[in-house]
DRENNU-703800 format. One record per residue: residue number from 1; residue in three letters; x, y, z of N, C-alpha, C in turn. Coordinates in pm, whole numbers, plus 50000, padded with zeros to 5 digits. Example, Ala and Ser with C-alpha at 12.3 -4.5 7.8 and 13.67 -1.06 7.14 Angstrom:
<pts>
num  residuo  n_c1  n_c2  n_c3  ca_c1  ca_c2  ca_c3  c_c1  c_c2  c_c3
1  ALA  51319  49431  50780  51230  49550  50780  51320  49670  50780
2  SER  51285  49775  50708  51367  49894  50714  51290  50003  50787
</pts>
This chain:
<pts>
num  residuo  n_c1  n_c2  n_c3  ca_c1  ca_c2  ca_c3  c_c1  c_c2  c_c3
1  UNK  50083  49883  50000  50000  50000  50000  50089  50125  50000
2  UNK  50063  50242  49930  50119  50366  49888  50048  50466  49930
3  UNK  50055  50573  49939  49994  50681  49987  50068  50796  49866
4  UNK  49976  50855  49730  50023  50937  49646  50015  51081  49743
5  UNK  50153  51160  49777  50161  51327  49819  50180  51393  49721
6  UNK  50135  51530  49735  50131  51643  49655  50169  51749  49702
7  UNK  50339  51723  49663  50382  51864  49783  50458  51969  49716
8  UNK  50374  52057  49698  50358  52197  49651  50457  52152  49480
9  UNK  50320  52049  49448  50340  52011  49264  50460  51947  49256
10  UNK  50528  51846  49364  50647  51754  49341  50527  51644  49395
11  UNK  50524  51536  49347  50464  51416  49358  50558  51278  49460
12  UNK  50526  51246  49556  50586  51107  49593  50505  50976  49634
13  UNK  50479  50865  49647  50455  50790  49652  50516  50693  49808
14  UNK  50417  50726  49888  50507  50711  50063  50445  50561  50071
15  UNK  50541  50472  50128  50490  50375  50193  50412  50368  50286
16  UNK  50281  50241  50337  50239  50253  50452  50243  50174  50487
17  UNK  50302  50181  50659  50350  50152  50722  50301  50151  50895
18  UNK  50278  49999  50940  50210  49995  51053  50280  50011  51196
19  UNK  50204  50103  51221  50265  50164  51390  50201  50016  51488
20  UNK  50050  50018  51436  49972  49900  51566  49876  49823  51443
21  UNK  49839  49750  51503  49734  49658  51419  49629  49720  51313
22  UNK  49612  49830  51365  49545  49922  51354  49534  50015  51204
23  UNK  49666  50100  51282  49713  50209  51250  49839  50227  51171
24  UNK  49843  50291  51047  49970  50292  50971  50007  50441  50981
25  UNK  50131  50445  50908  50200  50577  50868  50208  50600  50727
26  UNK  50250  50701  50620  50287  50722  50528  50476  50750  50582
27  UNK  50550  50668  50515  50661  50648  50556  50756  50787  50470
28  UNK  50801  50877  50513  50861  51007  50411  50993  50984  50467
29  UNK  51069  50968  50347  51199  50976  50365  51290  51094  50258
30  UNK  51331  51156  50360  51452  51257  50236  51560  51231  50212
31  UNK  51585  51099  50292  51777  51039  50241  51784  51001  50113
32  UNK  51829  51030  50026  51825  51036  49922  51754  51056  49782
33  UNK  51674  51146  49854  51594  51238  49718  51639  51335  49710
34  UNK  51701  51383  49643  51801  51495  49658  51690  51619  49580
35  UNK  51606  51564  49522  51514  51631  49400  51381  51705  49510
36  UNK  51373  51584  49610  51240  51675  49737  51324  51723  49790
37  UNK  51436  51684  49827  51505  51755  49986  51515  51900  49907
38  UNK  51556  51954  49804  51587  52043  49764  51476  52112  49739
39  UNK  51384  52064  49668  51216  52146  49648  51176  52160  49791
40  UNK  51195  52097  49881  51115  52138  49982  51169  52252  50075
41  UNK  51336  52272  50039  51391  52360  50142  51339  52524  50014
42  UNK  51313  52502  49925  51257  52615  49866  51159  52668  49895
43  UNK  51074  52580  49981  50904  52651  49972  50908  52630  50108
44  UNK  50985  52624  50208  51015  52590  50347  51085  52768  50325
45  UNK  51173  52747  50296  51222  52923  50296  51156  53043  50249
46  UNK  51073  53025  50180  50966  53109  50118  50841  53114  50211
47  UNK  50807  53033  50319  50753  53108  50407  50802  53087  50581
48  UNK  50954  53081  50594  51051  53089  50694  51024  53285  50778
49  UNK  50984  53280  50921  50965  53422  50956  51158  53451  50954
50  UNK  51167  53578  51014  51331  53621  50988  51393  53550  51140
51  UNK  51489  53493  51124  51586  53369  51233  51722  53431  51179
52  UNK  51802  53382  51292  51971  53379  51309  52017  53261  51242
53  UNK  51940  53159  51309  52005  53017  51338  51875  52915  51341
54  UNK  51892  52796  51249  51815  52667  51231  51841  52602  51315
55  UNK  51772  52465  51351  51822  52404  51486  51713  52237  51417
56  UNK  51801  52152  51385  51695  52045  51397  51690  51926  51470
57  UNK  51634  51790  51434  51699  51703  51513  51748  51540  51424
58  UNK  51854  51496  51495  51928  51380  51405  51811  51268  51364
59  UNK  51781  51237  51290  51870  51249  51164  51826  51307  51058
60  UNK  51685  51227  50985  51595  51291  50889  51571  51440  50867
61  UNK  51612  51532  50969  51633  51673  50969  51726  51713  50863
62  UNK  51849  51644  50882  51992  51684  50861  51974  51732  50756
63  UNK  51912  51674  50598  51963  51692  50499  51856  51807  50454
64  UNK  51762  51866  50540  51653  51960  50496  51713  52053  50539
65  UNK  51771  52062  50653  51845  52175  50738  51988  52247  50635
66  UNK  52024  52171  50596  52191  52135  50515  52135  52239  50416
67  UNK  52008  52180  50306  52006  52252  50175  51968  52367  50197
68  UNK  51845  52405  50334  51790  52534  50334  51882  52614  50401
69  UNK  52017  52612  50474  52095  52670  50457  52211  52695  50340
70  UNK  52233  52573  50285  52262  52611  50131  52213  52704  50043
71  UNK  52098  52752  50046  51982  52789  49959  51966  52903  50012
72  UNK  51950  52962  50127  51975  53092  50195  52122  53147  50247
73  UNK  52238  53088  50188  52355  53149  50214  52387  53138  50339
74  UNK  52359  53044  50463  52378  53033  50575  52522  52959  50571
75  UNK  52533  52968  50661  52730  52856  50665  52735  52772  50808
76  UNK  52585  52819  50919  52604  52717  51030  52444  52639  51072
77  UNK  52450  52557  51109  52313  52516  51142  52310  52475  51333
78  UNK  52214  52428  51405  52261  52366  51519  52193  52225  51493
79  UNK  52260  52101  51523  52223  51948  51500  52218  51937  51663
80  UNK  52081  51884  51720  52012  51816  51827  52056  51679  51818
81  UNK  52147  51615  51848  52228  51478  51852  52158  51367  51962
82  UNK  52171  51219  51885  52067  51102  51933  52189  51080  52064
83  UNK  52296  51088  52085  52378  51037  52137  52573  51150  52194
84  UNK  52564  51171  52266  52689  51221  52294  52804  51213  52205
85  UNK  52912  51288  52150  53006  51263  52072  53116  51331  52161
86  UNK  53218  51290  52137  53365  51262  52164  53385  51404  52195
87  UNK  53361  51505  52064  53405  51658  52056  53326  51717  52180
88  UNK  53191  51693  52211  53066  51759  52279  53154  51774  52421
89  UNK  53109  51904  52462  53147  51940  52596  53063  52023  52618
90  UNK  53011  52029  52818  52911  52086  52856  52751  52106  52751
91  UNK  52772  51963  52754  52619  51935  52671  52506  52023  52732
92  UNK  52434  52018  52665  52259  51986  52704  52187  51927  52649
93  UNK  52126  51879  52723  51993  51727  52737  51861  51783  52738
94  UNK  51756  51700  52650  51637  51686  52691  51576  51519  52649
95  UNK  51492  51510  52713  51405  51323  52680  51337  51379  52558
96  UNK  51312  51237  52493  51181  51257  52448  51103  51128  52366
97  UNK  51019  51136  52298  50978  50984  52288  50896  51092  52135
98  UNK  50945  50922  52051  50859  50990  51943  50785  50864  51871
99  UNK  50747  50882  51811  50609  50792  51741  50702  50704  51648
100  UNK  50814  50728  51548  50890  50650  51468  50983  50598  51560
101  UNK  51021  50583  51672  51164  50529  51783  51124  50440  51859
102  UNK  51138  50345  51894  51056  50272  51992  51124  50319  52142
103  UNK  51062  50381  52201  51104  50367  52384  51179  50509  52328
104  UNK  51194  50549  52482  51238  50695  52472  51354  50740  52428
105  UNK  51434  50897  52410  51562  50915  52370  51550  51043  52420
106  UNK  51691  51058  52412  51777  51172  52442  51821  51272  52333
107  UNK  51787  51378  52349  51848  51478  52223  51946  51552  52306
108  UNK  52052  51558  52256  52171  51697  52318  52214  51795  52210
109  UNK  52295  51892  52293  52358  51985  52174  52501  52023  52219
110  UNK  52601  52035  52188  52696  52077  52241  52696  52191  52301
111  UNK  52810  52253  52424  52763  52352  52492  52805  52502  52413
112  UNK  52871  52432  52287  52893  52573  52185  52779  52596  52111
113  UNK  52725  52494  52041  52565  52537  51969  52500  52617  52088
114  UNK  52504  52543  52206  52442  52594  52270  52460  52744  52313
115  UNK  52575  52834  52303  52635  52959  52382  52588  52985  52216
116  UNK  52614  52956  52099  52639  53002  51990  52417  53069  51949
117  UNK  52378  52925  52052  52220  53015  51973  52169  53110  52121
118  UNK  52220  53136  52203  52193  53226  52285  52191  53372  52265
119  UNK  52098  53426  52300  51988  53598  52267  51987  53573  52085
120  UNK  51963  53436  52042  51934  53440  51870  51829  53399  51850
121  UNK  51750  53445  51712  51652  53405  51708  51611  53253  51587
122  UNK  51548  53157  51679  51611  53059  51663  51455  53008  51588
123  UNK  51453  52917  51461  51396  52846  51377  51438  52717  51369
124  UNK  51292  52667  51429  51288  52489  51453  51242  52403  51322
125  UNK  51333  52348  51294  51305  52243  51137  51301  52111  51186
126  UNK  51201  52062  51084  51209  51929  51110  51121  51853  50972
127  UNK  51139  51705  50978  51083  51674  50802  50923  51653  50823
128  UNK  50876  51565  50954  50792  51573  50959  50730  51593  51136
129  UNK  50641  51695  51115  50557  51704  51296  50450  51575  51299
130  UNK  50445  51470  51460  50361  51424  51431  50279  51417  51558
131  UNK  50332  51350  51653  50307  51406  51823  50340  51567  51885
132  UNK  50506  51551  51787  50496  51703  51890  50604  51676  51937
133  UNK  50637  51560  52024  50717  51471  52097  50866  51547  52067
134  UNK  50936  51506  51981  51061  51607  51911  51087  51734  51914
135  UNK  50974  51794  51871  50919  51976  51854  50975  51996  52040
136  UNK  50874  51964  52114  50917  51942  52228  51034  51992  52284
137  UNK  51071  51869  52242  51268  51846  52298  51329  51967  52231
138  UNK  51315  51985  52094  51432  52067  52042  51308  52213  52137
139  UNK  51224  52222  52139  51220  52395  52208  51259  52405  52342
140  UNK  51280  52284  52462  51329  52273  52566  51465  52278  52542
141  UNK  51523  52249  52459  51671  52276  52408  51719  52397  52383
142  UNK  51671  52460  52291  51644  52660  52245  51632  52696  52404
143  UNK  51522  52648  52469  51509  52735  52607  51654  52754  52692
144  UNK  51691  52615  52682  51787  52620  52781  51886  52660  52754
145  UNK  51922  52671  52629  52027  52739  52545  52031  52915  52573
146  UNK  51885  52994  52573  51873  53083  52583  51845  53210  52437
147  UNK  51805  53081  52344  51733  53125  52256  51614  53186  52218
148  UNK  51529  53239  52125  51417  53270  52104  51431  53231  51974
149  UNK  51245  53105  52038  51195  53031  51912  51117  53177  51823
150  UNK  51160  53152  51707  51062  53268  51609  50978  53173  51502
151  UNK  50991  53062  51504  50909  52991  51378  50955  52808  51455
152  UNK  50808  52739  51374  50869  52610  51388  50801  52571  51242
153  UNK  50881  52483  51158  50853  52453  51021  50866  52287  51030
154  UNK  50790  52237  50934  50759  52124  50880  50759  52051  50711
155  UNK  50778  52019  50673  50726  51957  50517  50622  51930  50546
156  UNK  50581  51837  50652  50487  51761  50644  50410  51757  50800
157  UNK  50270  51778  50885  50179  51774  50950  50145  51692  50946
158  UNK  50139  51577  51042  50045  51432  51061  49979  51408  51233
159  UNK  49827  51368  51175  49749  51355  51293  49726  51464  51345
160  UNK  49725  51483  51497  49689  51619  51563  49825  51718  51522
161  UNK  49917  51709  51471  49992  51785  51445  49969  51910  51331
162  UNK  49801  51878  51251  49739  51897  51154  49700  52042  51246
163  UNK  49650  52009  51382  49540  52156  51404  49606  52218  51488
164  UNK  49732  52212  51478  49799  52370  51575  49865  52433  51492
165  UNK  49852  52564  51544  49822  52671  51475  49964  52747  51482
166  UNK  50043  52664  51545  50202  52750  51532  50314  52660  51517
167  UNK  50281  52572  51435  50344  52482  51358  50340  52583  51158
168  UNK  50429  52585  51076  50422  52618  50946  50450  52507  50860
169  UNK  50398  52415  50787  50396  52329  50725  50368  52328  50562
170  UNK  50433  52236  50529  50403  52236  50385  50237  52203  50310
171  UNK  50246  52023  50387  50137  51932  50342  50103  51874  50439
172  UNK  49966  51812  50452  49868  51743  50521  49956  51593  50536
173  UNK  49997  51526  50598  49969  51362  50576  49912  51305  50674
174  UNK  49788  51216  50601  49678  51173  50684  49751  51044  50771
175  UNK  49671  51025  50846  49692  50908  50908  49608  50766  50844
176  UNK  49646  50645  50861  49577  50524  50768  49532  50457  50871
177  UNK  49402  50358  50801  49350  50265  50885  49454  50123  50827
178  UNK  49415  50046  50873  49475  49887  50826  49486  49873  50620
179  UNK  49371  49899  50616  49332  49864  50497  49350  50023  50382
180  UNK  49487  50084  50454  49518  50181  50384  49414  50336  50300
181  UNK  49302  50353  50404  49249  50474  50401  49287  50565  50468
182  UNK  49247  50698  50448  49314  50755  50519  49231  50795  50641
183  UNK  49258  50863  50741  49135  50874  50864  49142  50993  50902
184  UNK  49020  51067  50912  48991  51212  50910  48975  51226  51023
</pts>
């Protein structure tokens, strides 16, 4: 089963994909579409409010974050990391649990992203909103950093992530029953 998107006149064809017996996903991936990742950081920047600094989270972020700073002449981004690295000093942490991960996780940032997005005004990316769960973490991250969130952007809105009103998104993706409808 497929799920045909229509995102802003680029066409894809998402897998679906079961969360519970139930309930599926439309599966969106930008690792290696170099043809959406790039259309989408165009119409993602075209209605971006004015920011310092992008901020997303590992991994599926990475390569939306990468081009729409490519594409707006930026040269730094901040990466929300699944796991501690070697370089990272005076991290910061937040939990969080998301609908594609099974069981909870940890997002950090190094304590230079972190000094680096402080009194900036900071724009939250991500490929797709679906709980929130992520959104979450990375604005408890900005907080503690000492940032100001000015926008949070999406490609893609799924489920209740559809009716809040300070989320900026591209496209709708519905949620599926078993038998691959979608559910309103």
């Amino acid at each position: 089963m497929v799920y045909d998107i229509n995102i802003q006149g680029l066409h894809r064809d998402l897998p679906l994909c079961p969360i519970s017996d139930e309930l599926y996903i439309g599966a969106f991936v930008l690792f290696g579409d170099v043809e959406l990742t790039c259309h989408c950081a165009k119409e993602l920047l075209k209605r971006a409010p004015a920011y310092d600094v992008m901020i997303t989270a590992e991994s599926k972020g990475i390569p939306l974050v990468y081009e729409m700073c490519r594409q707006s002449g930026e040269n730094r981004y901040v990466l929300a990391r699944k796991g501690v690295k070697l370089y990272m000093k005076n991290v910061v942490k937040c939990e969080v649990k998301s609908i594609t991960t099974s069981g909870s996780q940890t997002l950090y940032i190094d304590g230079d992203d972190a000094a680096y997005m402080k009194g900036r005004r900071i724009l939250i990316v991500d490929d797709v909103i679906s709980t929130g769960e992520s959104l979450n973490a990375l604005e408890q991250l900005v907080k503690q950093a000492g940032g100001e969130i000015v926008g949070k952007m999406a490609i893609l809105a799924e489920g209740d992530a559809t009716k809040r009103d300070d989320i900026l998104y591209l496209q709708k993706l519905p949620l599926f029953d078993k038998n691959g409808r979608p559910i309103e």
